[in-house]
Phi, psi and omega in degrees: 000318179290338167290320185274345159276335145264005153285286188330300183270358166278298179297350185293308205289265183352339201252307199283355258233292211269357183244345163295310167319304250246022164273335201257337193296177169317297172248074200274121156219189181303311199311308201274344176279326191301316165301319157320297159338313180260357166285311167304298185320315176310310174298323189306325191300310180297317183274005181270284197305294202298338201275284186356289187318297190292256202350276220270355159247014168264004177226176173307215180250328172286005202225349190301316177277338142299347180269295198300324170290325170287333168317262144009300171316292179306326177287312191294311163266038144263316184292327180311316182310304175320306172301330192302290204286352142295331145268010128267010175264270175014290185278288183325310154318297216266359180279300166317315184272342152250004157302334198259355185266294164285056175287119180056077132257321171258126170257160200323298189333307198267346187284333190287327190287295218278333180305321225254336174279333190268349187229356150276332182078064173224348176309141192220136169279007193274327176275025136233132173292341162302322217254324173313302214268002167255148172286341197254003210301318201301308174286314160316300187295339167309313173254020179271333181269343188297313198281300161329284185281320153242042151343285210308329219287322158338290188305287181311330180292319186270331161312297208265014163264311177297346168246356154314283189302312183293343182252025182264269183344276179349285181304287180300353167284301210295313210291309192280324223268313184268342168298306181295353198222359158076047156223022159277179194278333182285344180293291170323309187297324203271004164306291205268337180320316186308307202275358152293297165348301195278326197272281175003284189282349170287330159278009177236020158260343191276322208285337190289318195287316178292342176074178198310170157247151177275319183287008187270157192314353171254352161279339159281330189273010175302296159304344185275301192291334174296333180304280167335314193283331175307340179266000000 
């Protein structure tokens, strides 16, 4: 269970990874965002079942739907978190690169509104009049959000292999931890092979120790026939 949940979350961080390449070409269109997209997607699919499972099967069958609301809890404020930093990587990204594109063209205030307009995808060149008056501002703002994303697409990709590897650690502490302590699953298997062993020889040392039964049908017809010959 734990190889597909970090098999999961190595493909998640590889889809944002491949959509961080697949940003920098020459010509960004959905084609080029689409593998990435559909690589990510694939891990989130490997990593939903198994986090589910494990949640709800570490506690009882009465305890299974608080456990599953704490799932559900944990996901929803991570994703919230994630999203607020990621769309300040966003904004940040496209406000750096036209202050450096766009030099005294803006003064912060507004250079900060259009960064913040240019990442909701509401920016219009006619609401700022500076930006009229340059040939390039059109091309600059294209290439402050391309520059934005993939910033964000960076962050998610390297977020989520750096916590693949931290729960990796983890998982592989717990593994050794229980190996040393005789309570893993190859420990358990080699319990009972033993304790079949031991109850095996120990019954055939209880049947040796009673010595024959007396009561079986050939020591009674034994007895029959001695009978006979005495008469």
């Amino acid at each position: 269970m734990a190889r597909w949940f970090l098999g999961g979350v190595f493909v998640i961080g590889l889809g944002f990874m491949l959509m961080w390449v697949g940003s920098s070409l020459a010509h960004v269109t959905w084609l080029t965002l689409a593998p990435g997209c559909l690589v990510a997607g694939a891990g989130l699919a490997l990593t939903n079942t198994p986090v589910t499972n494990v949640t709800t099967g570490a506690v009882s069958s009465t305890r299974a739907g608080m456990a599953l609301g704490i799932d559900m809890s944990a996901r929803m404020i991570a994703l919230a978190i994630n999203i607020a930093l990621m769309g300040f990587i966003l904004i940040a990204g496209i406000s750096s690169r036209l202050s450096s594109a766009l030099p005294g063209a803006l003064d912060a205030g507004r250079l900060q509104h259009l960064a913040e307009r240019i990442a909701g995808g509401t920016a219009g060149m006619s609401d700022f009049s500076e930006l009229s008056l340059l040939p390039a501002a059109e091309t600059a703002v294209q290439d402050a959000l391309i520059h934005g994303f993939r910033l964000m697409m960076l962050y998610g990709g390297l977020s989520v292999w750096i916590m693949a590897l931290v729960s990796f650690a983890i998982s592989g502490e717990s593994y050794a931890a229980r190996k040393r302590s005789g309570t893993g699953p190859g420990a358990n298997k080699c319990l009972s092979i033993a304790g079949k062993i031991r109850r095996a020889i120990s019954g055939e040392i209880d049947q040796r120790s009673r010595g024959p039964i007396t009561g079986s049908p050939g020591a009674a017809s034994t007895g029959t026939s001695k009978r006979k010959v005495g008469l």
